[in-house]
Backbone as CSV, one residue per row, in Angstrom:
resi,resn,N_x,N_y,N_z,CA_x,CA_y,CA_z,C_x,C_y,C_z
1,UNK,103.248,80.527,91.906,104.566,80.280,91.336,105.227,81.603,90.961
2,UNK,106.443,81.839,91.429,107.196,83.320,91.375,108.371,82.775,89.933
3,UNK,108.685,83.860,88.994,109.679,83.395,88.175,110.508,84.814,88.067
4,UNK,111.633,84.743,87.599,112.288,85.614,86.740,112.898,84.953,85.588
5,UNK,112.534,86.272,84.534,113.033,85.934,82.907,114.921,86.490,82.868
6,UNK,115.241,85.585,82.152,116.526,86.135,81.714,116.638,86.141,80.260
7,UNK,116.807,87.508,79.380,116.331,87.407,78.322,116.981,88.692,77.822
8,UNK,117.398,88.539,76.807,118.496,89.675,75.941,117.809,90.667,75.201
9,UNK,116.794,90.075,74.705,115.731,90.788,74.063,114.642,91.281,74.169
10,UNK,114.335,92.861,74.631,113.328,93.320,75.630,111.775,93.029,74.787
11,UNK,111.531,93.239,73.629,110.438,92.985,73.213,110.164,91.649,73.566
12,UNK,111.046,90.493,73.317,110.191,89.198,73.546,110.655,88.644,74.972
13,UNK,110.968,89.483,75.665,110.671,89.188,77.715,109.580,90.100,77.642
14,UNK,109.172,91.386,77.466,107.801,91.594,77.500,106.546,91.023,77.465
15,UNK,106.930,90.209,76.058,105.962,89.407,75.248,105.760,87.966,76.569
16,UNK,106.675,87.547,76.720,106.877,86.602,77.880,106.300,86.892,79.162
17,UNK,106.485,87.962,79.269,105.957,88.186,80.739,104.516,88.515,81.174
18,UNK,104.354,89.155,79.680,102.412,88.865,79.581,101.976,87.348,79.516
19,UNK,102.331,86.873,78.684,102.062,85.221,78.717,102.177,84.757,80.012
20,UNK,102.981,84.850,80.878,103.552,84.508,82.036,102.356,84.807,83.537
21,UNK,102.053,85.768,83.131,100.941,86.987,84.147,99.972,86.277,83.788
22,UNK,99.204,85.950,82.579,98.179,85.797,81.909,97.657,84.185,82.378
23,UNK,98.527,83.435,83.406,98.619,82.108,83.155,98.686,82.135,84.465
24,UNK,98.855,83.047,85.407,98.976,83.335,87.103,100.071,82.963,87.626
25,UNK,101.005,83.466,86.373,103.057,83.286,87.272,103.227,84.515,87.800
26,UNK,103.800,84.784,88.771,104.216,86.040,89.592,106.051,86.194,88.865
27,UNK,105.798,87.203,88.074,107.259,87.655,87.286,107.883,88.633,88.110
28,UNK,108.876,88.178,89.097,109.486,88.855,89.850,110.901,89.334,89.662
29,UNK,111.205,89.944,87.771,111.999,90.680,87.915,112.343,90.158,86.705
30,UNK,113.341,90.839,85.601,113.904,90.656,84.195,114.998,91.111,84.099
31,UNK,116.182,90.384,83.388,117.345,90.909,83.015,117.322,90.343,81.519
32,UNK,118.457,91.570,81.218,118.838,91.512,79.647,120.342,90.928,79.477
33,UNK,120.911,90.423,80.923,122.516,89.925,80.576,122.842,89.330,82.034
34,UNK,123.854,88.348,81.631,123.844,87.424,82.769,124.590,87.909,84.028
35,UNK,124.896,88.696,84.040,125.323,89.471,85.486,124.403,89.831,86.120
36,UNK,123.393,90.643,85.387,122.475,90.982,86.285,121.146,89.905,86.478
37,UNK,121.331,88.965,85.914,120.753,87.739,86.274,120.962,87.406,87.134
38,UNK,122.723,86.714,87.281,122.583,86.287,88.340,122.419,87.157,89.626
39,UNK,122.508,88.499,89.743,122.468,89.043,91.020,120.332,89.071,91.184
40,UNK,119.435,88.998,90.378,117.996,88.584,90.343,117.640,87.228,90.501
41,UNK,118.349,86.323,90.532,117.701,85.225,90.766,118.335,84.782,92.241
42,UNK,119.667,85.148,92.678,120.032,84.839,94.057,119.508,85.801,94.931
43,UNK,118.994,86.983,94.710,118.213,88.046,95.367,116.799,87.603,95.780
44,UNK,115.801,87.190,94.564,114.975,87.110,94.647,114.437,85.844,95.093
45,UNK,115.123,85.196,94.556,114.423,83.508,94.797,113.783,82.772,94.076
46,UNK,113.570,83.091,92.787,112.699,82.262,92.209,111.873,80.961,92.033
47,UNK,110.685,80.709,92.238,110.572,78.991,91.819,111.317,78.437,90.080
48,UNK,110.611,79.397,89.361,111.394,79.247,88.092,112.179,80.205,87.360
49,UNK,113.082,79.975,86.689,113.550,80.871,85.955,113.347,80.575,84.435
50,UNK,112.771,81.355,83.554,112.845,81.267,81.956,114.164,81.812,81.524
51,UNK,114.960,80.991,81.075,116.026,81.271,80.994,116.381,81.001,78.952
52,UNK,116.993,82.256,78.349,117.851,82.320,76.832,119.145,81.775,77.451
53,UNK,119.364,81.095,76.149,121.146,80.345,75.539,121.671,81.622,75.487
54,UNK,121.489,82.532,74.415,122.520,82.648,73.981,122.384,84.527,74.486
55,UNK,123.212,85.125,75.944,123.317,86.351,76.421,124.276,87.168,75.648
56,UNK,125.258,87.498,74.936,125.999,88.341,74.760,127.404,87.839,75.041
57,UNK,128.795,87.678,75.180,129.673,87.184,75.631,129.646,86.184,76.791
58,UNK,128.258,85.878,77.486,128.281,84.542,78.500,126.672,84.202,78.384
59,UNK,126.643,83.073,78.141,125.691,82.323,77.490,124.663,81.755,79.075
60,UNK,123.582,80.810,79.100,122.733,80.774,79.962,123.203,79.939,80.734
61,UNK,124.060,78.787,80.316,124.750,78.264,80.739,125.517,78.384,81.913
62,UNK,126.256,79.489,81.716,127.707,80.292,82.424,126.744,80.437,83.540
63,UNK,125.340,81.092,83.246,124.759,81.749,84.721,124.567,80.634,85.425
64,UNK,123.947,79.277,84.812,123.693,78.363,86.214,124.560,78.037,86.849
65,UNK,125.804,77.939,86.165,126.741,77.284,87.191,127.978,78.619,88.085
66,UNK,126.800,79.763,87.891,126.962,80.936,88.866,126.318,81.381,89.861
67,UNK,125.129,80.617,89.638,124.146,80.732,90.718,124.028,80.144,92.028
68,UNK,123.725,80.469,93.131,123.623,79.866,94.215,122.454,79.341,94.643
69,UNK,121.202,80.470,94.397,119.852,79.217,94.550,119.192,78.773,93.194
70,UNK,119.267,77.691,93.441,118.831,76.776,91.887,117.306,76.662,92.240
71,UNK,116.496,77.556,91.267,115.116,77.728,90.661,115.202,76.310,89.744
72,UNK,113.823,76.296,89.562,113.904,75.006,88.392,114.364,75.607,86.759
73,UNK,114.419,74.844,86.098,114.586,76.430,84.800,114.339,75.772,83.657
74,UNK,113.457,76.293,82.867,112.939,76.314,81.862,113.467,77.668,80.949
75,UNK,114.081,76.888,79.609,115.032,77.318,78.572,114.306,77.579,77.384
76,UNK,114.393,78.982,77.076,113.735,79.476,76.077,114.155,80.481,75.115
77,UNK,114.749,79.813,73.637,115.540,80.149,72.918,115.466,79.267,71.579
78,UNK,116.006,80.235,70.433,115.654,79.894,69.491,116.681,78.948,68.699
79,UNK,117.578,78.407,69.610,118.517,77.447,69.090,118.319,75.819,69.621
80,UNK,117.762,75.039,68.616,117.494,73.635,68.971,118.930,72.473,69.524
81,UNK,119.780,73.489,68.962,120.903,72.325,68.925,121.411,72.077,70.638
82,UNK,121.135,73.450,71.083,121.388,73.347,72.594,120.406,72.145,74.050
83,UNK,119.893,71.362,72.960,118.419,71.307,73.960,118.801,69.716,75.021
84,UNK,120.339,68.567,74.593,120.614,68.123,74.944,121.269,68.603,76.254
85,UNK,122.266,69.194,76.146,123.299,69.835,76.821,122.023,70.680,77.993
86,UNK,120.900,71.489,77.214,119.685,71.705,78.348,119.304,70.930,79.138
87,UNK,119.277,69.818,79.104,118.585,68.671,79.861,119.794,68.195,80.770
88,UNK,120.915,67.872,80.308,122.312,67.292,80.954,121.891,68.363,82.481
89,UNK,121.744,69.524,82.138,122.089,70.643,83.254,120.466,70.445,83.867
90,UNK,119.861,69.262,84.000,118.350,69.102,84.857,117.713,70.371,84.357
91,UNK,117.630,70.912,82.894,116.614,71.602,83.091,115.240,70.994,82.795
92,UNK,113.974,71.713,83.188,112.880,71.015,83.403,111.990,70.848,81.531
93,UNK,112.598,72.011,80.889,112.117,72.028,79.425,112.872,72.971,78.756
94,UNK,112.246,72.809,77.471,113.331,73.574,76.753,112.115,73.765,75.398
95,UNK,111.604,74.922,75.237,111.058,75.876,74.632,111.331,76.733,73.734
96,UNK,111.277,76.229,72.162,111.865,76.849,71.163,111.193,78.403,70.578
97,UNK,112.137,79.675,70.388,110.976,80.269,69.880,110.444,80.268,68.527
98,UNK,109.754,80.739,68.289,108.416,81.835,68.959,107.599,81.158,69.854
99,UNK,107.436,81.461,71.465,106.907,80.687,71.998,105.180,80.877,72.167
100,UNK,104.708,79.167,71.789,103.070,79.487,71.872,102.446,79.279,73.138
101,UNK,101.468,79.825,73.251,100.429,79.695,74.432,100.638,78.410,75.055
102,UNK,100.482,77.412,74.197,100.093,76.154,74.511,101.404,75.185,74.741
103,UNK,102.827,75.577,74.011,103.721,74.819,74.565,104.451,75.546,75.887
104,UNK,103.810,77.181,76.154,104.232,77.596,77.428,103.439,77.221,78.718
105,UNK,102.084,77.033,78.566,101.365,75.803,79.593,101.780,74.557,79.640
106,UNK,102.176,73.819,78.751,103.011,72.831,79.328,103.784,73.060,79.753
107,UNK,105.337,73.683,79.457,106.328,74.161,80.515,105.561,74.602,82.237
108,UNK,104.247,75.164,82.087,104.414,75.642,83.163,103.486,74.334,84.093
109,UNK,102.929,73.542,83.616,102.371,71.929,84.248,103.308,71.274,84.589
110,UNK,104.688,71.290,83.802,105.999,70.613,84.188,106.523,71.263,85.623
111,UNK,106.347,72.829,85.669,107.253,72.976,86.675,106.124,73.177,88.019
112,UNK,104.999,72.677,87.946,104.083,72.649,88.936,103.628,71.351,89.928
113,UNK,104.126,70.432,88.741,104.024,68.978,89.404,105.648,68.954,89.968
114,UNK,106.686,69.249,89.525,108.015,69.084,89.952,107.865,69.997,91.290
115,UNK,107.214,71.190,91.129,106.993,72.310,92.801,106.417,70.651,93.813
116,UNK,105.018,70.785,93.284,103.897,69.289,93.844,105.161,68.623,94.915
117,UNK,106.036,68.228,93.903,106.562,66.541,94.082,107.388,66.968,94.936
118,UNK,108.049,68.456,95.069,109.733,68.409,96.012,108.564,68.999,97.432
119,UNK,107.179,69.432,97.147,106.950,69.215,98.523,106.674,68.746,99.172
120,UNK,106.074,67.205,98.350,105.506,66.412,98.953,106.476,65.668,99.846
121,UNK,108.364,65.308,99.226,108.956,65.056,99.597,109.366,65.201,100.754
122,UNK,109.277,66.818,100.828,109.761,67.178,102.304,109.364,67.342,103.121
123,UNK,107.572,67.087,102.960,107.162,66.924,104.068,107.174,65.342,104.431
124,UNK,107.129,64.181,103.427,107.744,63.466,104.087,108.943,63.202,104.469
125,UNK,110.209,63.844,104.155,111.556,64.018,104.682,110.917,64.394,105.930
126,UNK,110.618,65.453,106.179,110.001,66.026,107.471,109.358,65.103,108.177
127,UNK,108.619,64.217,108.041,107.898,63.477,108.556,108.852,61.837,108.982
128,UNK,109.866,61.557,108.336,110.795,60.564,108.690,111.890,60.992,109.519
129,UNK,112.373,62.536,109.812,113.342,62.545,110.409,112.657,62.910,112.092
130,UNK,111.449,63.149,111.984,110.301,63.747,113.313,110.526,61.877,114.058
131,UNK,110.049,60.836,112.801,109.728,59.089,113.330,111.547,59.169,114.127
132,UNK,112.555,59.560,113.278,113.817,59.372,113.757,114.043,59.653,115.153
133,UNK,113.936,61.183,115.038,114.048,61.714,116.059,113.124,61.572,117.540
134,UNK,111.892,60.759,117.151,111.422,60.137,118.120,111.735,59.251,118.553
135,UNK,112.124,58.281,117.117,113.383,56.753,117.979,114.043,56.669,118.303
136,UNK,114.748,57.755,118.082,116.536,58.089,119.374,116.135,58.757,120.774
137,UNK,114.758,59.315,120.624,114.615,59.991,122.245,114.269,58.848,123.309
138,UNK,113.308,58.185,122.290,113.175,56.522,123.002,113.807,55.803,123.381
139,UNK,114.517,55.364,122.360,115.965,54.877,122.765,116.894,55.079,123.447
140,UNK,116.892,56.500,123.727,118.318,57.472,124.568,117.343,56.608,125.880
141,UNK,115.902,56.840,125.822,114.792,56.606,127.371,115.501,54.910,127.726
142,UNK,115.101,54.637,127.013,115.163,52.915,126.906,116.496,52.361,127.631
143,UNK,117.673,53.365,126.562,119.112,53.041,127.467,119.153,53.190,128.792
144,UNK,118.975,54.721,129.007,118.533,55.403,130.565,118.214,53.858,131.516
145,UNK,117.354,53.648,131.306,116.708,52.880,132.051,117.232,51.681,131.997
146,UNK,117.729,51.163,130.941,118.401,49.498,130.656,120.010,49.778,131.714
147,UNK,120.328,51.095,132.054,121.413,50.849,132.881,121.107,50.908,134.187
148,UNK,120.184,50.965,134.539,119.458,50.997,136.058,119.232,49.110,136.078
149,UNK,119.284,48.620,134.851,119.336,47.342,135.260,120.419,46.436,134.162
150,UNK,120.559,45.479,134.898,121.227,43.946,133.514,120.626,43.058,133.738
151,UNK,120.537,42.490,132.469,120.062,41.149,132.103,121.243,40.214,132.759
152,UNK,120.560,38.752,133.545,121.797,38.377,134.205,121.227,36.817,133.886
153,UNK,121.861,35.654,132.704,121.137,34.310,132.444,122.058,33.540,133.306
154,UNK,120.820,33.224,134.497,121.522,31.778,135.151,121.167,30.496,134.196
155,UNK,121.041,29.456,134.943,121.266,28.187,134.031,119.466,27.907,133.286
156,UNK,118.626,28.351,134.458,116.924,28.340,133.977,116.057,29.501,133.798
157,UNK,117.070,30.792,133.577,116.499,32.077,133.323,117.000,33.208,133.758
158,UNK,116.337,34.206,132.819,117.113,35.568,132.399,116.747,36.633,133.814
159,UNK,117.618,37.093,134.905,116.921,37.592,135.689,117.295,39.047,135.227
160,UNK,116.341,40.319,135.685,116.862,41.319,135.213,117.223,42.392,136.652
161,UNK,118.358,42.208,136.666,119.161,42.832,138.338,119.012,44.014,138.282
162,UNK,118.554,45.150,139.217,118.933,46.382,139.508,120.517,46.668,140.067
163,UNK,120.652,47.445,139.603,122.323,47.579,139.146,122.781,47.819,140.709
164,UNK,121.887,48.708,141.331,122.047,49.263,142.677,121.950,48.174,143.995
165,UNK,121.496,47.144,143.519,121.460,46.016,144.429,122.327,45.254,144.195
166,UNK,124.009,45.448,143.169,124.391,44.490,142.769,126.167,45.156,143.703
167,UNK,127.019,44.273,144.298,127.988,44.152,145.623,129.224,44.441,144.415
168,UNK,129.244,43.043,143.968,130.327,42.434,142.944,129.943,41.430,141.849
169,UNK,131.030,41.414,140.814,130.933,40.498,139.978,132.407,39.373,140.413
170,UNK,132.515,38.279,140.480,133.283,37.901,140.913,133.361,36.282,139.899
171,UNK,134.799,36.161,139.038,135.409,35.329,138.583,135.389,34.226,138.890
172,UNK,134.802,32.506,138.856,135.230,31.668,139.800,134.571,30.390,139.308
173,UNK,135.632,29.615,138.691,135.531,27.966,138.509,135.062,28.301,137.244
174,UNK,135.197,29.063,136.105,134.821,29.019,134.859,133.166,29.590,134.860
175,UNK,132.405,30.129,136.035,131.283,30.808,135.957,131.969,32.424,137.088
176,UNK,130.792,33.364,136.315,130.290,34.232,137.117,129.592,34.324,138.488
177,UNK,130.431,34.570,139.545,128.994,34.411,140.660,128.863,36.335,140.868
178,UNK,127.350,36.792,141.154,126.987,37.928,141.020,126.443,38.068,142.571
179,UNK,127.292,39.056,143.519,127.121,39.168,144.848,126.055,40.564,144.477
180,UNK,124.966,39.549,144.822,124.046,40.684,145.131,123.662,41.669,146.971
181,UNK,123.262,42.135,146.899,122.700,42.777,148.569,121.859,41.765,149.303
182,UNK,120.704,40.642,147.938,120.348,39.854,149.021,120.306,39.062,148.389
183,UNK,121.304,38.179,148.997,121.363,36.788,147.740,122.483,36.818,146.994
184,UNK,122.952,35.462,145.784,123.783,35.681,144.603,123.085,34.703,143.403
185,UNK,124.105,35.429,141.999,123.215,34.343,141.093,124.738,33.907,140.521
186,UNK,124.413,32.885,139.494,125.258,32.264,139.073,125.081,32.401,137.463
187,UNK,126.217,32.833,136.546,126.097,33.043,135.315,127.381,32.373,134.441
188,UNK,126.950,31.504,133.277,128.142,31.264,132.430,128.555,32.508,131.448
189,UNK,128.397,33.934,131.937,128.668,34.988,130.842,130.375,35.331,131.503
190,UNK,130.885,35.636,131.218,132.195,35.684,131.474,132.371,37.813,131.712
191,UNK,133.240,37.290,132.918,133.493,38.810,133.403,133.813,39.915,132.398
192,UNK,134.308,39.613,131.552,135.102,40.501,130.209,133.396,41.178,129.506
193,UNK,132.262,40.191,129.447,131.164,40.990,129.387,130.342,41.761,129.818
194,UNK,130.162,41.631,131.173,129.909,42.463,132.212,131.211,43.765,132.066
195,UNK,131.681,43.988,131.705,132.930,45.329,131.948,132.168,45.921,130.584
196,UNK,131.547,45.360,129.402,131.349,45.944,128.398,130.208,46.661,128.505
197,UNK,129.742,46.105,129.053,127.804,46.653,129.359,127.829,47.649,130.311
198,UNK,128.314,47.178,131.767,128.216,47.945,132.913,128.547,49.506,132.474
199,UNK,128.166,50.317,133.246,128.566,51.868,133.042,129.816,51.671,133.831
200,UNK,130.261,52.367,132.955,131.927,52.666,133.834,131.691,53.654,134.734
201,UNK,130.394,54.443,135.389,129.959,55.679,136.436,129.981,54.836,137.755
202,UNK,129.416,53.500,137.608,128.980,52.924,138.557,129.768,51.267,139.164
203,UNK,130.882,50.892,138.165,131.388,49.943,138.331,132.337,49.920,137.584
204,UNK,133.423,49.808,138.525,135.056,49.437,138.005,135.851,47.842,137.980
205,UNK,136.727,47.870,137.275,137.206,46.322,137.268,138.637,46.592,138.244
206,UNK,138.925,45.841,139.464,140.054,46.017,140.699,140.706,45.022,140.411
207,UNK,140.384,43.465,139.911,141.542,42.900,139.541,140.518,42.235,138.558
208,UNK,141.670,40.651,137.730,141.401,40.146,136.863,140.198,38.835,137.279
209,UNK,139.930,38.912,138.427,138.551,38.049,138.937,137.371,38.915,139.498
210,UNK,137.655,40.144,139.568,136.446,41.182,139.984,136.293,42.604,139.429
211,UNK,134.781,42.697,139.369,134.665,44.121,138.991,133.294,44.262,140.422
212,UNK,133.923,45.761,140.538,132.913,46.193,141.716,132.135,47.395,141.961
213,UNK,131.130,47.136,142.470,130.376,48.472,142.390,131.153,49.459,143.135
214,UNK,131.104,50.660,142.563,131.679,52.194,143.447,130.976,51.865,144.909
215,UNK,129.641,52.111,144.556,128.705,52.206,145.531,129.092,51.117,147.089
216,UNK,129.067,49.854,146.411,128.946,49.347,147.879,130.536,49.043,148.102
217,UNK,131.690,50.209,148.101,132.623,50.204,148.476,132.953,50.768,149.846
218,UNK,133.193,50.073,151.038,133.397,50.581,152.042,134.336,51.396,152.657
219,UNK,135.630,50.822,152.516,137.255,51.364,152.877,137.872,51.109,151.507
220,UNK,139.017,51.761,151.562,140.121,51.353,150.828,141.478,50.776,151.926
221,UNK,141.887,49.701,151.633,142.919,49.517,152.450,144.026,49.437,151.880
222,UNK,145.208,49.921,152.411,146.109,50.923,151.699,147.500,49.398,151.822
223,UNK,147.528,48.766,153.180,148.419,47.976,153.719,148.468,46.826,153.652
224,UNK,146.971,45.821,152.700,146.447,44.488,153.228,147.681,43.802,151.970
225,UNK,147.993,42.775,152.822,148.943,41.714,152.524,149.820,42.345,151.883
226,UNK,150.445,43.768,151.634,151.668,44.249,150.918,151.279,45.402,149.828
227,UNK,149.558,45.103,149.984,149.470,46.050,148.858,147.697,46.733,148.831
228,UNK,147.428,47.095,147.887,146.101,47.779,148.081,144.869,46.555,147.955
229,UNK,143.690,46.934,148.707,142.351,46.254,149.057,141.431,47.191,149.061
230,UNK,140.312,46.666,148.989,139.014,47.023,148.957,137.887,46.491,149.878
231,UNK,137.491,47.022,151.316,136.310,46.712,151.682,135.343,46.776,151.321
232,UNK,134.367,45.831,151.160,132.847,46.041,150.041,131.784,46.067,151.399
233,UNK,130.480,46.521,151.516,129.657,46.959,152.339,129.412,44.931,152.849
234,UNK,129.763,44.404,152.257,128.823,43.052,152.697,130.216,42.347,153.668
235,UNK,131.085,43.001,153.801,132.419,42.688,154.338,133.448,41.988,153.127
236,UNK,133.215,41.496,152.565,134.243,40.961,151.680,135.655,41.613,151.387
237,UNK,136.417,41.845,151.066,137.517,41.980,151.543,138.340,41.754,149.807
238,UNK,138.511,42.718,148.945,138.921,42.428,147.226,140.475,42.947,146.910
239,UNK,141.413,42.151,146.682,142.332,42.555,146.167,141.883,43.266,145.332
240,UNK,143.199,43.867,145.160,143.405,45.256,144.026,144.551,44.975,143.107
241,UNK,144.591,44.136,141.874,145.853,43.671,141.033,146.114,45.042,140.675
242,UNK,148.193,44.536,140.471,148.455,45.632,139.944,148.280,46.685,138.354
243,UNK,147.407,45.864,137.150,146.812,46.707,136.516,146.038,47.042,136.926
244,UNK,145.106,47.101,137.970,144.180,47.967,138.151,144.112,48.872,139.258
245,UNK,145.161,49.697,139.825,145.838,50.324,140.646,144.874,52.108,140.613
246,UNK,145.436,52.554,138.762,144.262,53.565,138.559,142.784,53.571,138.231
247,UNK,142.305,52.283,138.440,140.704,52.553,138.636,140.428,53.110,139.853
248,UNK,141.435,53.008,140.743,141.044,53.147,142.093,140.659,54.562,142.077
249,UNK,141.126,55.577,141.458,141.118,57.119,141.847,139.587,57.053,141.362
250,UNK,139.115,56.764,140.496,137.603,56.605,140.086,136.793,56.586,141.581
251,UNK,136.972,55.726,142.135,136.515,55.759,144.094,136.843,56.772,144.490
252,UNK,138.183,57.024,144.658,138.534,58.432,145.593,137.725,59.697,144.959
253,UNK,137.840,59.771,143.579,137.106,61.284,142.785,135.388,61.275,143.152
254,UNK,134.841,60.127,143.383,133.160,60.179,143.037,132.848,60.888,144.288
């Protein structure tokens, strides 16, 4: 455990810092006024700081809420009345003088189980954000792979389609029919869900009864019945409504 004293009065930070040594604290440095406090405790680092009320024109106070790395701090001074207002500011104790042997081993059991406890924490912090960060790599895996396929429920079961074997989704009589490469299935999920799931890399919506794979797009036809079409590899033959005019460049760009 490393500390620095902040302490106005050189005989009794002396006196302190033998007590301190004597007990196996590493006293890494003393000031007599809170300026140069605070430039010793953001320098150095302390686990604790023994910190006096009352410095000269800025009190012990003034320094914590000047400090940038917060040591634990244990308050040691000969004014009792301060010892609420000590605690308000999380300090760990508050140590009246003349300080004895025995109420400065307790201060220093207090700030050893509080060291204990913030590491135990972080190594389990450490240890929950490692479980995290393993369940999002999984998960990122899991997605990966859940778009190489869809879940597709006909009327007696859930089939799970490879995306790459799949033509079109096509609108019709209040069901889904799903033009696969070999075969089709039949689904009561409605086209508007399929557009939510599908990757938009691999399948666009051309009108308000179809969405179609990039992939098994054959031609674009520029002239059919007045306006734009789509040859699909299985021959089918897909209007192109006029909201969906700019999905088309999605085909031309891939």
């Amino acid at each position: 455990m490393k500390c620095v004293i902040v302490e106005d009065e050189k005989l009794l930070a002396m006196v302190l810092e033998k007590m301190l040594k004597e007990e196996g604290i590493e006293v890494l440095g003393w000031a007599d006024n809170v300026d140069e406090g605070i430039r010793l405790i953001d320098e150095l680092k302390p686990d604790v700081l023994f910190l006096d009320i009352n410095l000269g024109d800025k009190d012990g106070f003034y320094l914590l809420s000047k400090i940038n790395h917060k040591p634990y701090v244990v308050f040691v001074t000969a004014y009792s009345e301060y010892a609420v207002k000590a605690f308000e500011r999380n300090a760990i104790d508050y140590i009246l003088k003349p300080v004895s042997r025995e109420r400065l081993k307790n201060a220093i059991d207090k700030v050893s189980k509080a060291i204990e406890s913030k590491k135990l924490n972080e190594n389990y912090q450490d240890f929950i954000e490692e479980k995290i960060r393993s369940m999002l790599e999984r998960l990122s895996y899991d997605l990966s792979n859940l778009q190489k396929k869809i879940p597709i429920e006909t009327e007696n079961e859930i089939v799970l389609v490879n995306c790459d074997d799949i033509i079109l989704f096509q609108a019709s009589e209040g069901l889904t029919v799903v033009n696969l490469k070999q075969g089709i299935l039949k689904t009561k999920t409605p086209l508007k869900e399929f557009e939510v799931k599908l990757s938009k890399d691999k399948f666009i919506r051309v009108h308000k009864s179809y969405i179609i794979s990039i992939n098994a797009v054959k031609k674009i036809l520029k002239n059919y019945i007045g306006g734009l079409a789509i040859e699909l590899i299985n021959g089918n033959i897909i209007p192109v409504g006029r909201m969906y005019k700019e999905n088309i460049k999605k085909i031309i760009d891939t």
